[in-house]
C-alpha positions as CSV (number, residue, x, y, z in Angstrom):
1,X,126.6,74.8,87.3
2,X,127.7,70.9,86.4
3,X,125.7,68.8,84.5
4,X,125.5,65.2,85.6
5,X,124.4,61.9,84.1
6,X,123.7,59.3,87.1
7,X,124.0,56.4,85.4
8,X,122.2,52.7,86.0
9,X,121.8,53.3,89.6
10,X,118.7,51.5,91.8
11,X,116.1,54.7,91.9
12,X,114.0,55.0,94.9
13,X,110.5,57.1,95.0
14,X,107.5,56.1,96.9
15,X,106.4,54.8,93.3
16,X,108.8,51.9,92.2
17,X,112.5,50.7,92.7
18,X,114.0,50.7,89.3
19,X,116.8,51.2,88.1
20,X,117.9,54.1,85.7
21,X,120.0,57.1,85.1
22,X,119.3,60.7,85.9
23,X,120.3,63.6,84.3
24,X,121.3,66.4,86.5
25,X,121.3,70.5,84.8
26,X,121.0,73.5,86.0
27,X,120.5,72.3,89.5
28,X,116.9,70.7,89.0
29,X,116.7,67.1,87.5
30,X,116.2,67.7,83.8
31,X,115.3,63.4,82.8
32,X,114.8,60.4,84.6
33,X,114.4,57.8,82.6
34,X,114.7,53.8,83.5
35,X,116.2,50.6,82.3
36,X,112.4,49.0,82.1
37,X,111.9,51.8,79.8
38,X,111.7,51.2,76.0
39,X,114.4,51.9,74.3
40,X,116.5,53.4,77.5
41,X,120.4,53.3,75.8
42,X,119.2,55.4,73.0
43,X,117.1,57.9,75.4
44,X,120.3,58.3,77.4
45,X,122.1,58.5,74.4
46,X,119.9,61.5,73.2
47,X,119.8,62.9,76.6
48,X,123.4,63.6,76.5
49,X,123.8,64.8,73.3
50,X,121.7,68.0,74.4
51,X,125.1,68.8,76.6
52,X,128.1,69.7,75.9
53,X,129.8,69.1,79.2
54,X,128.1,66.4,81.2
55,X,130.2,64.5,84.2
56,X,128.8,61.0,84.0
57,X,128.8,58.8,86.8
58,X,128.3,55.1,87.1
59,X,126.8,54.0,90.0
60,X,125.7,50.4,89.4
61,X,125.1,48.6,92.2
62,X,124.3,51.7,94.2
63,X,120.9,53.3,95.2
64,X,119.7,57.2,94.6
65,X,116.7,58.3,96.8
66,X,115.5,61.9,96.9
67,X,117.6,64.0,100.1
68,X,115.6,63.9,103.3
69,X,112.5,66.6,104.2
70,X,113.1,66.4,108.1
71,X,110.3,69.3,109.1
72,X,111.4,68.8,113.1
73,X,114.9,69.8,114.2
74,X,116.5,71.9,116.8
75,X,119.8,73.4,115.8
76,X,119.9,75.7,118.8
77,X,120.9,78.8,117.1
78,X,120.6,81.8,118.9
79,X,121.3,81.8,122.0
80,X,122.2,78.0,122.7
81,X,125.4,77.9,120.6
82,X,127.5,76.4,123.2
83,X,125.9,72.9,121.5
84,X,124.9,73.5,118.6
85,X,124.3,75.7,115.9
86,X,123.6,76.0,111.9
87,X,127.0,75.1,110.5
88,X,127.3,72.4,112.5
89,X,124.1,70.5,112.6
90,X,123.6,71.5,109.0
91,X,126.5,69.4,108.2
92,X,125.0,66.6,110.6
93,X,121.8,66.7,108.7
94,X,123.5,66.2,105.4
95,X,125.8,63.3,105.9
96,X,122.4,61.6,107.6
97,X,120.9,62.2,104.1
98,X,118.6,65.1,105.2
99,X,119.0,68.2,102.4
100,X,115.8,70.0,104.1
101,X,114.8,71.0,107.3
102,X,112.4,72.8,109.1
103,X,113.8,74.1,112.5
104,X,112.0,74.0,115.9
105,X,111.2,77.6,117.2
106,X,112.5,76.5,120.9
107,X,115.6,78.6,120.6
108,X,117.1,81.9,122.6
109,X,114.7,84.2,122.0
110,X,112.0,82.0,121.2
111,X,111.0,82.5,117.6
112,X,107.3,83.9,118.7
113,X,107.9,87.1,116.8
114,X,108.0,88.4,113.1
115,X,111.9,90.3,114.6
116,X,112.7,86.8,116.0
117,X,111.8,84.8,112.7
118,X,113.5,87.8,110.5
119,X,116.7,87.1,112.6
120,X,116.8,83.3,112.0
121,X,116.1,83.8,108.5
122,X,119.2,86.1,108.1
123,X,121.4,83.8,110.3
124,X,120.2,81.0,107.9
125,X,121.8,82.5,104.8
126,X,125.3,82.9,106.3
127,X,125.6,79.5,108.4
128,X,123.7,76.6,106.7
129,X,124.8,74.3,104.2
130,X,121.4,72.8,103.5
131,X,118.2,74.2,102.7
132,X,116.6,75.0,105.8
133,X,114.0,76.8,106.8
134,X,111.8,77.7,109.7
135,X,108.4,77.6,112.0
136,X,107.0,80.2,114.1
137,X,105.8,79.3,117.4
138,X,102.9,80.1,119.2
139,X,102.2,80.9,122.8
140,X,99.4,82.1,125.2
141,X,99.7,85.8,123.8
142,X,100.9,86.0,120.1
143,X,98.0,84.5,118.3
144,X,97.7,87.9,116.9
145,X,100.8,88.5,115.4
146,X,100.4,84.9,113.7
147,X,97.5,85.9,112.0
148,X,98.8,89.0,110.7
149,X,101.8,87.4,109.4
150,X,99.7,84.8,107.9
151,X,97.6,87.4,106.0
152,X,100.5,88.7,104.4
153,X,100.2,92.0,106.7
154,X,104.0,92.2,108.1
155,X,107.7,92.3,106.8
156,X,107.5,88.4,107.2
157,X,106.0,86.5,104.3
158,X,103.8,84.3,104.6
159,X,105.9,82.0,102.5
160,X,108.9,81.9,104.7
161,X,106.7,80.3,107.6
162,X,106.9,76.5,107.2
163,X,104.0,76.0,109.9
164,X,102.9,77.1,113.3
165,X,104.5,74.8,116.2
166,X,102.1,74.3,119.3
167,X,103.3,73.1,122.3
168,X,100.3,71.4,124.3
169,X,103.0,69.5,126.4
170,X,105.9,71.5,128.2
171,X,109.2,70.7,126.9
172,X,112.7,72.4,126.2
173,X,112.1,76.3,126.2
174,X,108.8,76.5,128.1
175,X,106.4,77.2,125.4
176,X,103.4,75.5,126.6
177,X,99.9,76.7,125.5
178,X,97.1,75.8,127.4
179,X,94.4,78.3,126.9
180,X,91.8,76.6,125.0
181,X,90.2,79.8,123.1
182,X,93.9,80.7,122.1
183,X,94.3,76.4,120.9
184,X,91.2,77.1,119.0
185,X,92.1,80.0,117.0
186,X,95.4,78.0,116.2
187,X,93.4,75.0,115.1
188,X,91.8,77.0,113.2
189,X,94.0,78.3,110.9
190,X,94.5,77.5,107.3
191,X,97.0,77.3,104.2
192,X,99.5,76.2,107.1
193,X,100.1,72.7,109.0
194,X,99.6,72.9,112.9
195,X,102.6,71.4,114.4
196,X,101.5,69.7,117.9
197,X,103.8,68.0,120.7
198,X,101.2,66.8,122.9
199,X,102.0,65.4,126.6
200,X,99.4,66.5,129.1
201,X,100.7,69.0,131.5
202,X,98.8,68.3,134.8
203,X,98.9,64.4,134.0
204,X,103.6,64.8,134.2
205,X,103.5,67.2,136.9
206,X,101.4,64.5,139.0
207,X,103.7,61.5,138.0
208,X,107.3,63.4,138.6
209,X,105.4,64.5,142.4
210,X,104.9,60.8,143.1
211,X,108.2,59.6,141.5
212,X,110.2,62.3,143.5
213,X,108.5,61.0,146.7
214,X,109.3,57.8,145.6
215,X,113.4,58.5,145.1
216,X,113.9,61.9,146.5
217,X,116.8,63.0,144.0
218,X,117.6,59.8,142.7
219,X,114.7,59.3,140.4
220,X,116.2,56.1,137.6
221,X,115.8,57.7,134.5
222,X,114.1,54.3,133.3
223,X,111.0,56.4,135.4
224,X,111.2,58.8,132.2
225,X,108.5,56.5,130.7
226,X,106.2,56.9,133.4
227,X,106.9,60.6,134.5
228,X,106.2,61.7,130.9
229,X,103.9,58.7,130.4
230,X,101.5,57.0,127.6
231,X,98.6,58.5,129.6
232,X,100.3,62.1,129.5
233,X,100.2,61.1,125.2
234,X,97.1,59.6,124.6
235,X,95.1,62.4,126.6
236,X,96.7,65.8,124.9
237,X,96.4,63.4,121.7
238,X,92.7,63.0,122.1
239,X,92.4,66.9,122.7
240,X,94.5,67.6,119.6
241,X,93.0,65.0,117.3
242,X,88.9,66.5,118.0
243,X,90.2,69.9,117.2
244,X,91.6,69.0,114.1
245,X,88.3,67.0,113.1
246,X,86.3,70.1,114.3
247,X,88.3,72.6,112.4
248,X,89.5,70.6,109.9
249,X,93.1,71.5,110.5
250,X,96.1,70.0,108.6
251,X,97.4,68.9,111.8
252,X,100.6,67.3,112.6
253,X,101.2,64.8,115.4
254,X,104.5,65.4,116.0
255,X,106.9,62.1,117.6
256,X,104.1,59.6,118.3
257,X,106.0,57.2,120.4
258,X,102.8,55.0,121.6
259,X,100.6,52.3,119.5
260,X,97.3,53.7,121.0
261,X,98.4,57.3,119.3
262,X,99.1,55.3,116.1
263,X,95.7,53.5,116.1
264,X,94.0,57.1,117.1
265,X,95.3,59.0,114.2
266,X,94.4,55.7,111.9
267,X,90.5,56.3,113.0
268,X,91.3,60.2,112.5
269,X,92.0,60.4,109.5
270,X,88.7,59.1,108.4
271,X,87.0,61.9,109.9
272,X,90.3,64.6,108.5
273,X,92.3,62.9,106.4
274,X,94.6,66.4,106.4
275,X,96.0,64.5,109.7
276,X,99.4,63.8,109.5
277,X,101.3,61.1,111.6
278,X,105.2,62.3,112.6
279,X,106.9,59.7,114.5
280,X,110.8,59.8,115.2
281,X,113.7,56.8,114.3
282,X,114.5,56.9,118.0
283,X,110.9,55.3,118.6
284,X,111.4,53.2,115.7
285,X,114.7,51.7,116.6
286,X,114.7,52.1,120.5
287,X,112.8,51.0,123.8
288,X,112.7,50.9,127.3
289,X,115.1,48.3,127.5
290,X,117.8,50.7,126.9
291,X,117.3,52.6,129.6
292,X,119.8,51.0,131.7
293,X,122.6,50.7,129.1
294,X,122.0,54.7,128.4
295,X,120.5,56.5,130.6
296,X,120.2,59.9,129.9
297,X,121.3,59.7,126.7
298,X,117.7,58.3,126.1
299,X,116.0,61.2,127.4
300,X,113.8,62.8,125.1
301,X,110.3,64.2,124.9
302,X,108.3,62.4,124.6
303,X,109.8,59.5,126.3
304,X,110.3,56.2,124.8
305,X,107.8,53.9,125.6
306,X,108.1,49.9,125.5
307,X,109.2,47.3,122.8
308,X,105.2,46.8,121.5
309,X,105.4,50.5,120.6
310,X,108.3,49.9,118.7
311,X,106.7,47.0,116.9
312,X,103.3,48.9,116.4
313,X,105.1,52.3,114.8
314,X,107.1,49.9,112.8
315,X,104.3,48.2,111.6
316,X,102.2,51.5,111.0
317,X,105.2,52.6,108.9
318,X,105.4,49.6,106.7
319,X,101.5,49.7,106.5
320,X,101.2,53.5,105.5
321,X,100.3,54.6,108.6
322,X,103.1,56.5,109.3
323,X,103.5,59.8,107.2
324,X,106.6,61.5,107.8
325,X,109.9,61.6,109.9
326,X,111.2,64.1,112.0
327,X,114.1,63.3,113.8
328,X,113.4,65.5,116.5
329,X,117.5,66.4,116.4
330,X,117.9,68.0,119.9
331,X,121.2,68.2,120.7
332,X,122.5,68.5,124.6
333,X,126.8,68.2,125.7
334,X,127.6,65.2,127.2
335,X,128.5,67.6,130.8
336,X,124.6,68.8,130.8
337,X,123.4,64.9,130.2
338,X,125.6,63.8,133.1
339,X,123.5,65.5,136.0
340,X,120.4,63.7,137.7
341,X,117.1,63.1,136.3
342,X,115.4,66.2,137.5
343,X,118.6,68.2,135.6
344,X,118.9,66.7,132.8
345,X,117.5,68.1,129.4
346,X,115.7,66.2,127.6
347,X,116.3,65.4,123.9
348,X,118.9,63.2,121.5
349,X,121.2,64.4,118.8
350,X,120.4,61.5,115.9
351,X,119.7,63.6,112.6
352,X,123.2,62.3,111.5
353,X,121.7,58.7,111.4
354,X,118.3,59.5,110.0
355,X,118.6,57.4,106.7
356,X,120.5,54.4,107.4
357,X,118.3,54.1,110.7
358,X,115.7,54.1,108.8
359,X,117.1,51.9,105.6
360,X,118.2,49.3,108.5
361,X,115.0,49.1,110.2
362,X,113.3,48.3,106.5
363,X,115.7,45.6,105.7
364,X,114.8,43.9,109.4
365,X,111.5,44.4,108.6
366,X,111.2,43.8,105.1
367,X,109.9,47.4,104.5
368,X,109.7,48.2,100.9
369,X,112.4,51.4,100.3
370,X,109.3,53.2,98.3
371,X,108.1,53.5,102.0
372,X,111.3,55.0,102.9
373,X,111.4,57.1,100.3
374,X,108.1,58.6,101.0
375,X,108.4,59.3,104.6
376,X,111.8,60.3,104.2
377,X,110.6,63.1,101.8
378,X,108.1,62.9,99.5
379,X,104.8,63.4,101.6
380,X,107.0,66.5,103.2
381,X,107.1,67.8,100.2
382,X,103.5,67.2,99.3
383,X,102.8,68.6,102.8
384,X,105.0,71.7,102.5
385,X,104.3,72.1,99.0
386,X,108.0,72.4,97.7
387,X,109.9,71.8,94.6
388,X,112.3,69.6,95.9
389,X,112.2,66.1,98.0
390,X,110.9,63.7,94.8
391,X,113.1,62.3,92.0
392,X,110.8,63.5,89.2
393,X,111.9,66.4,86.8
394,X,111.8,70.0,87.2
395,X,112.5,69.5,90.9
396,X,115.4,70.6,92.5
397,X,117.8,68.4,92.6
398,X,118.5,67.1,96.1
399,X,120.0,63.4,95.5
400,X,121.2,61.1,97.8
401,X,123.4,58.2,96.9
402,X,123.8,55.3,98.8
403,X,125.2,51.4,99.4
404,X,122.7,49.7,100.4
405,X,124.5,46.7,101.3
406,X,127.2,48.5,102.9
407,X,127.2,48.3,106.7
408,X,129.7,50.4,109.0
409,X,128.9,51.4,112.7
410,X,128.0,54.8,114.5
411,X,131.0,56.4,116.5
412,X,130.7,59.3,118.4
413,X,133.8,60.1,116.8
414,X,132.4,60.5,113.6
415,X,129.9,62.6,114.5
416,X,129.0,66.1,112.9
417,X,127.4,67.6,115.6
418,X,128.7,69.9,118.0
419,X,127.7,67.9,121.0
420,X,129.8,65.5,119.5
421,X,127.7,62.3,120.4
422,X,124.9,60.1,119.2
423,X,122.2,57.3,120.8
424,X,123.1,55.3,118.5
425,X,127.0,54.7,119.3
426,X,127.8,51.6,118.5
427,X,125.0,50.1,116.3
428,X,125.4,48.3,113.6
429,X,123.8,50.5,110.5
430,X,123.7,50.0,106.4
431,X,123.3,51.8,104.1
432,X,126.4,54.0,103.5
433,X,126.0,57.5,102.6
434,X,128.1,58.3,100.0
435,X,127.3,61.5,98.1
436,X,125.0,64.4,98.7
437,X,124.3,67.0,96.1
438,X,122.0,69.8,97.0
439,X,120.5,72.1,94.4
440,X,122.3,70.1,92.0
441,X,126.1,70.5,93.7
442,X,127.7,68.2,95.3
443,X,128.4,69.1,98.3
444,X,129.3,65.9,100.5
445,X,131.3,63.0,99.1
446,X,132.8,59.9,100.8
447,X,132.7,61.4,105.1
448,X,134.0,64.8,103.8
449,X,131.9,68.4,103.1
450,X,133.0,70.0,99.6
């Protein structure tokens, strides 16, 4: 494998913005070492002499932040390859700066067994260019088989389960659990997060009754917000956040897309601070203004609430509120967006924009990037206990390289994804992705895959 010497770029970690040079060996980061540092020529100096073929690089003027941990993505495969699958949104993931991912067990079959999870697995090692790996999800019936794969008593190690997904909400793939003796036993378990999307069933099927009676077929989709409403949030929220406290689970509360959810967790986490807050950029950078301009293209679950949601989630990121990001890629073709309300699936292809989204919103906002840098990846990896998703040595080296100054804007042209379109067509972004390296290779350099 290469060696590498980054040299004097702008390093971002959750712990300072600095900037330094990194050496790159044997795909792990072998030094970091800084400009503030004491003596830092003659440490680079002596860092290189230890190699006898080292590619250096110069990157000033350029920032390095750790590649993305994105632990909420749907790349369809099986059985929904017609718009996406693990070559292609792989790629996506990459040139948005994500090196990790966790997918979403909402596929065709539904990853609720150990053959199902063995499958994905296998299809994983042919098709992705990216680490990714995978969560098992639970239903009604297979509590069970999760705790036998947890204790280590199947084919399926324990290891290669990222966490266990829990759908207390309906959404695509109709996993919804509802039986509270079978949510207690999931909330119960340990060594694993809980993965929740809560939206309270009865609370949506009530709203869409009196919508439809409302419009007949033509329901706006600006309704979305008040079919699949703050209510429906804040109530499977509540339910989810005093099962956590009571069984002290590391819980995650996947895409919270309303203040009061953001405020809830807050007082949560003094009671479990194992609570972990997962909000999405499309709640970040999006409203219910948009509804007009996109219609369907904004439909996604849950649904995007108003602009003092936006402001509050972008205030509890820059306050520390906010723990991680999942982008919550769900990609749909443009033909199966077109229908009415009622047909159209919910959920937005955006994993391609996850950093410069987010590296945008900071510079609006005046966000400091260490924030970035540890939503982006380093509480992940704290969370998921991996090896990879910090600049620090002896971790894998997943880099991402940047201009931060650079702006360019989204075309659905440009995109990576099979469904070959984004939200965010048209916006204004910075933050220009330039190179990618993954386990140490590079393996995406200016727009192209290597």
């Amino acid at each position: 494998m290469s060696t590498y010497l980054l040299h004097k770029a702008t390093i971002v970690t959750s712990e300072k913005e600095a900037v330094g040079s990194i050496i790159i060996s044997e795909g792990k980061i072998a030094e970091v070492i800084y400009m503030d540092d004491e003596g830092f020529d003659y440490k680079v100096f002596s860092a290189v002499k230890k190699y006898s073929d080292i590619q250096r690089i110069e990157l000033e003027g350029k920032h390095i932040i750790a590649g993305g941990i994105d632990a909420h993505v749907h790349f369809r495969e099986p059985g929904l390859t017609h718009k996406a699958d693990m070559t292609t949104e792989s790629r996506a993931a990459v040139a948005g700066g994500v090196t990790t991912a966790f997918d979403m067990p909402n596929t065709s079959p539904a990853t609720v067994s150990a053959g199902a999870f063995a499958g994905k697995l296998s299809l994983a090692k042919e098709k992705s260019c990216m680490n990714l790996g995978f969560h098992f999800g639970a239903t009604n019936r297979n509590i069970e088989e999760i705790e036998d794969i947890l204790a280590g008593k199947t084919d399926i190690s324990p290891e290669d389960v990222m966490g266990i997904k829990v759908f207390m909400g309906s959404s695509t793939g109709n996993m919804l659990v509802d039986e509270n003796n079978t949510l207690d036993r999931l909330f119960s378990i340990k060594g694993k997060p809980v993965l929740v999307h809560c939206e309270d069933e009865e609370t949506i099927r009530t709203n869409l009754q009196a919508a439809t009676a409302k419009y007949g077929d033509e329901i706006p989709f600006s309704e979305h917000e008040n079919i699949r409403s703050r209510k429906a949030c804040i109530k499977s929220s509540i339910r989810a956040l005093e099962k956590a406290i009571k069984y002290g689970t590391t819980l995650v509360l996947c895409h919270i897309s309303t203040k009061e959810e953001a405020e809830m967790v807050r007082a949560a986490k003094s009671n479990n601070p194992n609570i972990i807050a997962e909000t999405s950029c499309n709640y970040l950078w999006f409203c219910n203004e948009d509804y007009p301009r996109l219609g369907s293209r904004l439909k996604c679950n849950p649904s995007v609430k108003g602009a003092s949601d936006r402001e509050a989630l972008r205030n509890a990121l820059a306050g520390g509120m906010i723990d991680t990001i999942g982008s919550d890629h769900a990609p749909h073709l443009p033909s199966e967006k077109e229908g009415i309300y009622t047909k159209a699936p919910s959920g937005l292809p955006s994993i391609q924009q996850s950093l410069p989204v987010l590296l945008t919103i900071a510079a609006q906002d005046e966000i400091p990037l260490t924030r970035i840098a540890a939503v982006f990846s380093e509480n992940a990896s704290d969370l998921y206990r991996l090896n990879r998703g910090k600049i620090k040595e002896g971790y894998e080296a997943d880099i991402v390289i940047f201009d931060y100054e650079k702006e360019f804007t989204v075309r659905n042209e440009d995109q990576f994804s099979k469904c070959g379109w984004s939200p965010y067509d048209g916006e204004i972004l910075r933050g220009k992705i330039e190179t990618v390296f993954i386990n140490g290779k590079v393996v995406y350099k200016e727009d192209k895959f290597i």
